[in-house]
FIDREN-832748 format. One record per residue: chain; x, y, z of N, C-alpha, C, O in turn; residue number from 1; residue in one letter. Coordinates in pm, 1 decimal. Atoms other than C-alpha are relative to their C-alpha. Last residue first. Example, Ala and Ser with C-alpha at 12.3 -4.5 7.8 and 13.67 -1.06 7.14 Angstrom:
# residues 2
R   cadena        n_x        n_y        n_z       ca_x       ca_y       ca_z        c_x        c_y        c_z        o_x        o_y        o_z   num   residuo
R        A      -82.0     -119.0       -6.0     1367.0     -106.0      714.0      -77.0      109.0       73.0      -26.1      219.8       89.9     2         S
R        A       89.0     -119.0        0.0     1230.0     -450.0      780.0       90.0      120.0        0.0      193.6      118.1       66.5     1         A
END
This chain:
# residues 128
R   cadena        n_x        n_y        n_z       ca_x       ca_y       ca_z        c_x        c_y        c_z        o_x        o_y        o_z   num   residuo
R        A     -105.0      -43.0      -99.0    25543.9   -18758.0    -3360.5       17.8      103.1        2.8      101.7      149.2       80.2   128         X
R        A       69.5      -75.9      -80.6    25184.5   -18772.8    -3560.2      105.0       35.7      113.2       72.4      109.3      206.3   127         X
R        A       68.0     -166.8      -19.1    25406.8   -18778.2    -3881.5     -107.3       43.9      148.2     -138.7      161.2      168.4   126         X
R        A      -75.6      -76.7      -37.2    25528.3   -19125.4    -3761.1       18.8      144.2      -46.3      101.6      217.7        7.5   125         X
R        A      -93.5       -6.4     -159.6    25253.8   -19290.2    -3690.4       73.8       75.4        9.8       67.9      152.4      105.7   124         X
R        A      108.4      -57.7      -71.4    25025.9   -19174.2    -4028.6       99.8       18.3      175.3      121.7      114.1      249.6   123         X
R        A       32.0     -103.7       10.2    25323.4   -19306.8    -4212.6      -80.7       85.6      109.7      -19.9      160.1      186.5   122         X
R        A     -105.0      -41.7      -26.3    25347.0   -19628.0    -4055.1       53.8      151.2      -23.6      128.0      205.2       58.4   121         X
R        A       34.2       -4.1     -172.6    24979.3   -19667.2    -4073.3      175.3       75.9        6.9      193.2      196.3       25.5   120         X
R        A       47.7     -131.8      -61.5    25006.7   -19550.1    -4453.1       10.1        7.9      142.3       20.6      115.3      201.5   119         X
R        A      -85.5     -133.0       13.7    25295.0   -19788.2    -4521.2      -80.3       76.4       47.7      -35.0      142.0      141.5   118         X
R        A      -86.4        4.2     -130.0    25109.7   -20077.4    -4365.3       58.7      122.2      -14.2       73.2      196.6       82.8   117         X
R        A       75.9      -16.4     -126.1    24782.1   -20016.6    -4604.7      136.8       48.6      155.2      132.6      130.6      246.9   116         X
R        A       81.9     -109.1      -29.9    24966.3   -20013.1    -4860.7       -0.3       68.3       97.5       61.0      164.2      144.3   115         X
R        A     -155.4      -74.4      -34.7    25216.8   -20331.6    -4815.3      -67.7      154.8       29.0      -35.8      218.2      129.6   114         X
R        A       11.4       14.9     -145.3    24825.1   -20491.0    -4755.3      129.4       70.4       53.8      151.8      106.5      169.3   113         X
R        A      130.9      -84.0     -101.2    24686.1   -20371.4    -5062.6       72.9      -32.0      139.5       33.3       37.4      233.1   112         X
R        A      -66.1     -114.1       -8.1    25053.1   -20507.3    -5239.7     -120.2      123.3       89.6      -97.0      232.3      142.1   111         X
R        A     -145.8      -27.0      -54.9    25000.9   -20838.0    -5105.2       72.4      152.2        4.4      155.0      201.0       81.5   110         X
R        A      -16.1        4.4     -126.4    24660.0   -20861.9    -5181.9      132.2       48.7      120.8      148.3      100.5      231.3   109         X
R        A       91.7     -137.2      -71.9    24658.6   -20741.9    -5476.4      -21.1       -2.1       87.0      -58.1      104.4      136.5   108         X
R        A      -52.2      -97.8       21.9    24955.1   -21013.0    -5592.7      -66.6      137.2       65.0       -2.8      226.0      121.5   107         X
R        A     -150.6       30.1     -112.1    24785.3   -21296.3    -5458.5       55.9      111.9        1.4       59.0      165.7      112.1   106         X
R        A       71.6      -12.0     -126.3    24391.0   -21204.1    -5572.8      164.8        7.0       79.1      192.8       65.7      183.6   105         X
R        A       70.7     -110.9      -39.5    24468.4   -21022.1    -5895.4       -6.5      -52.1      153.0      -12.4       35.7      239.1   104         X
R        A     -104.4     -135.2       -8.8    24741.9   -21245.8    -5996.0      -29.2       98.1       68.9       50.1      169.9      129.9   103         X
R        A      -80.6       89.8      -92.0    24540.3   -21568.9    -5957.9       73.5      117.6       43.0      105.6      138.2      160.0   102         X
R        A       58.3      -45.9     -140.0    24212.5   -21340.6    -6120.5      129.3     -114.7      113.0       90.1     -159.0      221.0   101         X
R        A       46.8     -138.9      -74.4    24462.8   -21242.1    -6405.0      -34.8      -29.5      116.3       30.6       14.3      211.0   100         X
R        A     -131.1      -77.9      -88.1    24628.8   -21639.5    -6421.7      -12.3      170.3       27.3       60.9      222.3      111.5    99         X
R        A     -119.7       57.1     -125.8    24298.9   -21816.4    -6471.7      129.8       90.1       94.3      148.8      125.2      210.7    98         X
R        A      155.4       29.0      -98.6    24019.5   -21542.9    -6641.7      122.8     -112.0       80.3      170.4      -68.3      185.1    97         X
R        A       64.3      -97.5      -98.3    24296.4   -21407.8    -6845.9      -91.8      -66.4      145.1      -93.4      -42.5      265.9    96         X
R        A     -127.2     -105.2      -78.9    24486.3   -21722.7    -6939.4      -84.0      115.8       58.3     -111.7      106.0      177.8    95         X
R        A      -34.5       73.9      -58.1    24176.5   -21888.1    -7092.5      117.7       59.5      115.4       98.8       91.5      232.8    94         X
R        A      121.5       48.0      -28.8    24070.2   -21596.8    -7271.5       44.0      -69.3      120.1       58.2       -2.7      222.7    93         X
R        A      -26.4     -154.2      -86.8    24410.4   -21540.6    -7418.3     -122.0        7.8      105.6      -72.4       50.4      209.9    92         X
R        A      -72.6       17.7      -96.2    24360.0   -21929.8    -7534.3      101.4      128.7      109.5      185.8      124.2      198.9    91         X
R        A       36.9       59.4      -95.9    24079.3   -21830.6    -7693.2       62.4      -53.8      147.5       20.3      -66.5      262.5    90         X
R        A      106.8     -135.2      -75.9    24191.1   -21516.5    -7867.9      -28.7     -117.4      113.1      -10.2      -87.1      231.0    89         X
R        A     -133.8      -61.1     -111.6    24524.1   -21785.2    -7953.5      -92.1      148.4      109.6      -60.5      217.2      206.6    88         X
R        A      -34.5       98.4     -144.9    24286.8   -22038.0    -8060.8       46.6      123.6       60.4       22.4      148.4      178.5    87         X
R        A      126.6       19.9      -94.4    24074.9   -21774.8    -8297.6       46.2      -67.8       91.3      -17.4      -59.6      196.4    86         X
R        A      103.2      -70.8      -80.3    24292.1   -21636.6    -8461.0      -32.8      -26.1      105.5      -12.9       25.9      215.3    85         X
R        A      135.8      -76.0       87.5    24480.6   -21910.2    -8561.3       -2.2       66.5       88.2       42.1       47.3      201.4    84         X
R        A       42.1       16.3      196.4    24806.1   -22165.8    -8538.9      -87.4      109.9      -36.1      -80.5      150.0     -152.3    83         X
R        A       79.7       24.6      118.9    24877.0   -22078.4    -8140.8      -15.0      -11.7     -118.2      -12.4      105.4     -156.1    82         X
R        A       95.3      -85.3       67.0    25184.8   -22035.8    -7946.8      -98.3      -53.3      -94.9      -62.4     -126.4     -187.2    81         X
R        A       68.4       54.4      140.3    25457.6   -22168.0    -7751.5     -124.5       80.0      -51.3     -154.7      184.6        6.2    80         X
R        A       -6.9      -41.4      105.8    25725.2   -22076.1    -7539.1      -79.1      -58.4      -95.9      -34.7     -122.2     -191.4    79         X
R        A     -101.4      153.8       82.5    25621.7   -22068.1    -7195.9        1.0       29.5     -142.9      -74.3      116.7     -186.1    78         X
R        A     -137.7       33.1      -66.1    25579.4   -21766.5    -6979.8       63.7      -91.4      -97.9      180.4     -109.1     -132.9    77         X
R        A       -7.7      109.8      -86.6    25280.9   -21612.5    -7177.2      159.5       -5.6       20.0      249.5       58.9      -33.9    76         X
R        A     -158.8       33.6      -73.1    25188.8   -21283.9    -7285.7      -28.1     -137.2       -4.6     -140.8     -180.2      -29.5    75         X
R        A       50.9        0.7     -164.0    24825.5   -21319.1    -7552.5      190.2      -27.2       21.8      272.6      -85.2      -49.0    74         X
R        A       69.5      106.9      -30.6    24909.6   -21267.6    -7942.7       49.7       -6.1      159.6      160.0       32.3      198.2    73         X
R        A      185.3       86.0      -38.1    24792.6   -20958.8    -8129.0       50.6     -105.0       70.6      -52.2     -171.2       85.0    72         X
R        A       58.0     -107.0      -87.2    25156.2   -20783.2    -8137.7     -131.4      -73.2       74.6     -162.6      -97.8      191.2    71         X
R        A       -2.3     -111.8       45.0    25296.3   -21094.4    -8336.9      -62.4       87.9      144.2      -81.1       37.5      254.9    70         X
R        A     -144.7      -75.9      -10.2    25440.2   -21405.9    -8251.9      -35.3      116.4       -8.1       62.5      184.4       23.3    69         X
R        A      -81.2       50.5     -110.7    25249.6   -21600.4    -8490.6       70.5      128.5       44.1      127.1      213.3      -24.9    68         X
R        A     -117.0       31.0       60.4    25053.0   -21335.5    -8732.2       30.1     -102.5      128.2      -30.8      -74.8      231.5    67         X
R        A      -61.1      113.2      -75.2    24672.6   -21184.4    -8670.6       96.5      -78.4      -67.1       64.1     -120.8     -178.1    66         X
R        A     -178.5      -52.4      -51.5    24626.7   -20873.5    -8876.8       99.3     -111.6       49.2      220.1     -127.3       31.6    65         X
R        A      -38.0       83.5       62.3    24234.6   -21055.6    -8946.8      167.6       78.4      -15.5      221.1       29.7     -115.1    64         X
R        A      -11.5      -60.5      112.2    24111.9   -20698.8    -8777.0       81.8      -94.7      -62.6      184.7      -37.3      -98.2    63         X
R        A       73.8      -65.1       12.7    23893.7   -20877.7    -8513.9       62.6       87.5     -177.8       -4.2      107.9     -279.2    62         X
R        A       64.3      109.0       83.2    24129.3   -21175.8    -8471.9     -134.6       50.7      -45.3     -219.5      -26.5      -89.9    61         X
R        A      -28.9      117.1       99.9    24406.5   -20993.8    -8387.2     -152.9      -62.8      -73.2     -172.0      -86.7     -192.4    60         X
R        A      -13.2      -79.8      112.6    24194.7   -20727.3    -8221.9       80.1      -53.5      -70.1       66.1       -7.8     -183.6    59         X
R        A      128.4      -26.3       27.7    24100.1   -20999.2    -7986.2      -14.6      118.0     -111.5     -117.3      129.5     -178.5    58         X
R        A       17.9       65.2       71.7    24434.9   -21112.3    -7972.0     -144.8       -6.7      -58.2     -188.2      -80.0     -147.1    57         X
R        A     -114.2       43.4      147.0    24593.1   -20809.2    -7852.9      -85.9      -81.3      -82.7     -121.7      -29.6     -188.5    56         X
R        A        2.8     -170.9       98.6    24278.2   -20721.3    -7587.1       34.3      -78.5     -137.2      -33.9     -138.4     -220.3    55         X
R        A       86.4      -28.1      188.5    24251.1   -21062.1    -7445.2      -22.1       84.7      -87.2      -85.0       73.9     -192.5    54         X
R        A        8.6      133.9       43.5    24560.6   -21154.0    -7187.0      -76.2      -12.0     -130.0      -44.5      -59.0     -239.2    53         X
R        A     -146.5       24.4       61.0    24643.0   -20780.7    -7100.7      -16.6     -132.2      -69.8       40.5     -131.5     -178.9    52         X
R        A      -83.4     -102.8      125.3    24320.6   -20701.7    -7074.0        9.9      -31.0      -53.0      -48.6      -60.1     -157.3    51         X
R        A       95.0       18.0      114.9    24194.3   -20987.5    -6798.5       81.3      115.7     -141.9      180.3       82.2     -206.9    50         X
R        A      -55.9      145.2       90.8    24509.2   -20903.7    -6638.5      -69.1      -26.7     -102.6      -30.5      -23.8     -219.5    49         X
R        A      -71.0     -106.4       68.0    24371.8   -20505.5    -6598.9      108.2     -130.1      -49.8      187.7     -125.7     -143.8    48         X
R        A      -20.9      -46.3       99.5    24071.4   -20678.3    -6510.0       85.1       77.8      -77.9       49.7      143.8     -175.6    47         X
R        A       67.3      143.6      105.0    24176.3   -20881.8    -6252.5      -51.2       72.6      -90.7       29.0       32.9     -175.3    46         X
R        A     -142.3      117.2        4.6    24361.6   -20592.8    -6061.4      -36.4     -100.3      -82.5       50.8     -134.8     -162.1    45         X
R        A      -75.4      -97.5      103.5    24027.4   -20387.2    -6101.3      159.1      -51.3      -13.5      220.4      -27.9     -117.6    44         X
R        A       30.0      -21.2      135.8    23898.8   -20644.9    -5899.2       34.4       56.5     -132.3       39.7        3.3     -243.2    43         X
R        A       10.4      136.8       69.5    24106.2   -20715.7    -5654.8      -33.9      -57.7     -143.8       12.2     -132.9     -229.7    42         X
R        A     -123.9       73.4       33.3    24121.0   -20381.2    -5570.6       39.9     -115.7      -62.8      115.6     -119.8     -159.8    41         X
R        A      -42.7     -136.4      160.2    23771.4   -20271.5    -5607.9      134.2     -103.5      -32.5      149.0     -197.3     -110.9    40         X
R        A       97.5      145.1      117.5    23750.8   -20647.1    -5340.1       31.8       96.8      -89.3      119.5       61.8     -168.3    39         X
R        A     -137.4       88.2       80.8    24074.9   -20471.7    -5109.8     -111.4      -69.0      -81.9      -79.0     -180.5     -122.6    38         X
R        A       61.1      115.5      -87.5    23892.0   -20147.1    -4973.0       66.5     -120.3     -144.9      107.5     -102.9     -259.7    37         X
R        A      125.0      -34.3      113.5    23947.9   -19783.3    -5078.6      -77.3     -165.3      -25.0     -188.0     -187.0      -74.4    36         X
R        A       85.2       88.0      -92.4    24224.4   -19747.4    -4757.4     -155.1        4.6     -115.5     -249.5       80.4      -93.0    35         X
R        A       98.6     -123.4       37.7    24406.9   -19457.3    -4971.8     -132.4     -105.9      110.8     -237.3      -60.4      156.3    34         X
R        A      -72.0     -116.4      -97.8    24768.7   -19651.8    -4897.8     -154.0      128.3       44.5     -153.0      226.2      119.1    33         X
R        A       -8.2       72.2     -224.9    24612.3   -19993.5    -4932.3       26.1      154.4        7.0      -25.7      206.9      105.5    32         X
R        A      105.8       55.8      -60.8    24475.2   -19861.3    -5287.8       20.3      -19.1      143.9      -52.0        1.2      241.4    31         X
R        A       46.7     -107.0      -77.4    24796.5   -19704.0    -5336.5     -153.7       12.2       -2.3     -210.5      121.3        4.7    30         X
R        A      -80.4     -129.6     -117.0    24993.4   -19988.8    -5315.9     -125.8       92.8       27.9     -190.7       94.5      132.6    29         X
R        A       30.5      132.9      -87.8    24694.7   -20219.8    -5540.9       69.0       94.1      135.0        6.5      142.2      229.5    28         X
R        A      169.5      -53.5      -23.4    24749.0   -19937.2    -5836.3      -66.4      -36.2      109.8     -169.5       26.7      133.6    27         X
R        A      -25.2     -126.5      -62.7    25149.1   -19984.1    -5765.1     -161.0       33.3       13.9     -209.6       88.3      112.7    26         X
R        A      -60.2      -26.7     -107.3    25092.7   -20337.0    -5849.9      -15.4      142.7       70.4      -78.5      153.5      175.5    25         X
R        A       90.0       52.0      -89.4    24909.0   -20307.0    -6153.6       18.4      -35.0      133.6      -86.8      -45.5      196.8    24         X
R        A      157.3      -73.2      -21.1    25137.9   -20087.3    -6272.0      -89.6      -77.0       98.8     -107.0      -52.8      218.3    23         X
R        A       -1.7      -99.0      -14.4    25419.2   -20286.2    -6234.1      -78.6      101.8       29.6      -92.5      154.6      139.9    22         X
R        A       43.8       50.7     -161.3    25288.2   -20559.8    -6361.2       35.5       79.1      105.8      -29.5       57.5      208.1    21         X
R        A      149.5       -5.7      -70.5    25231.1   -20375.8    -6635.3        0.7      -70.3       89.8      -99.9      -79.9      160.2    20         X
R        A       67.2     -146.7      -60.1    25577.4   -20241.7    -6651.0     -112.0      -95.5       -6.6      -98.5     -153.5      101.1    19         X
R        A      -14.2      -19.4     -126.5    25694.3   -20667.3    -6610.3      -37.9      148.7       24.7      -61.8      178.2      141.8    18         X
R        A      -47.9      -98.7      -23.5    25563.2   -20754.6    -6957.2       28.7       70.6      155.9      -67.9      133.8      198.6    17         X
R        A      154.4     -113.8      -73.1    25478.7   -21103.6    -6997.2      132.8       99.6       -1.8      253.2       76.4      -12.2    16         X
R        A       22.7       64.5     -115.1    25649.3   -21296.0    -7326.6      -53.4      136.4       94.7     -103.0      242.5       56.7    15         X
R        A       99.8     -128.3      -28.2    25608.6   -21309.1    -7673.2       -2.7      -40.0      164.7      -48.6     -142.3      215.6    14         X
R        A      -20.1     -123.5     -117.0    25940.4   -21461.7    -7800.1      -99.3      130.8       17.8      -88.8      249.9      -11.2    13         X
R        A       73.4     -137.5       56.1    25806.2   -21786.1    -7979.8       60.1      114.4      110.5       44.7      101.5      231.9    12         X
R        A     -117.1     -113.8       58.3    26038.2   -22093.7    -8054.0      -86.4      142.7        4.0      -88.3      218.5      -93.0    11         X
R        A     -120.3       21.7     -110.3    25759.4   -22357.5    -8024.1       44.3      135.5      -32.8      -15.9      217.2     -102.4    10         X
R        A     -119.4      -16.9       82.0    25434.4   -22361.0    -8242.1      105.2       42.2       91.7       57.3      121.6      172.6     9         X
R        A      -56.8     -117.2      -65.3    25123.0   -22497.8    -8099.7      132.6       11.1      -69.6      178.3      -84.6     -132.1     8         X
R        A       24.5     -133.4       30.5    24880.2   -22711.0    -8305.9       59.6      150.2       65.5       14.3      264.1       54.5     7         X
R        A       69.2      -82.5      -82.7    24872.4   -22988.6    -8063.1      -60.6      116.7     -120.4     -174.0      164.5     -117.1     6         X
R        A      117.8       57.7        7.4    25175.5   -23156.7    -8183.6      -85.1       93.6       90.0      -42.2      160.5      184.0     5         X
R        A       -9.2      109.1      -69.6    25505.8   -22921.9    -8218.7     -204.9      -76.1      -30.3     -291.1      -27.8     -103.7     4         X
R        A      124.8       63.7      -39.2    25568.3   -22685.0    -8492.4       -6.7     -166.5       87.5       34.9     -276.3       50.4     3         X
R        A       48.6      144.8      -26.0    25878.5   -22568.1    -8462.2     -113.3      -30.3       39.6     -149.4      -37.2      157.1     2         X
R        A      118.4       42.4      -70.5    26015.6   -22211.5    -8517.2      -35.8     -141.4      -43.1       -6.4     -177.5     -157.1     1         X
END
């Protein structure tokens, strides 16, 4: 690992987890499929990013456990990572509230609306 300028440290393998996106997807499906309306959706899609982004590091920096790299610190795509506690809760923070409600609105949309089509398509072709 390599500390670069900034206070971020290079070389880190914490990255996103594709079952929860997964999940949160399929929760969005059978939202469209149950017709339960696409803002819940949206919502509850943005908090299940929200979470994922501040849970870990918030009990990092709640039970001082907090390590580079470790369990406690927020997904990300790119490889770098916080010095402390407290950046990496913040910068989980930061990430939730941006890339959850980006995730929640593109992604929940997309899968409320695959939903929705399956049930019609459903609904059509059981009334044959």
């Amino acid at each position: 690992m390599v500390l670069a300028s900034g206070g971020f440290l290079l070389g880190m393998d914490v990255d996103l987890s594709a079952g929860w996106i997964a999940v949160a997807l399929r929760v969005a499906v059978v939202a469209g499929w149950l017709g339960t309306g696409i803002g819940p959706t949206i919502g509850s899609l943005w908090l299940i990013g929200f979470w994922w982004f501040v849970f870990p590091p918030f009990i990092g920096y709640l039970s001082g456990e907090w390590v580079i790299a470790s369990r406690y610190s927020h997904p990300r795509m790119m490889d770098f990572g916080y010095t402390s506690a407290r950046a990496e809760l913040l910068g989980g923070l930061e990430y939730g509230v941006k890339w959850g409600f980006l995730f929640a609105v593109i992604g929940g949309t997309l899968a409320y609306l695959s939903g929705t089509v399956i049930n019609q398509l459903a609904t059509r072709l059981g009334a044959r």
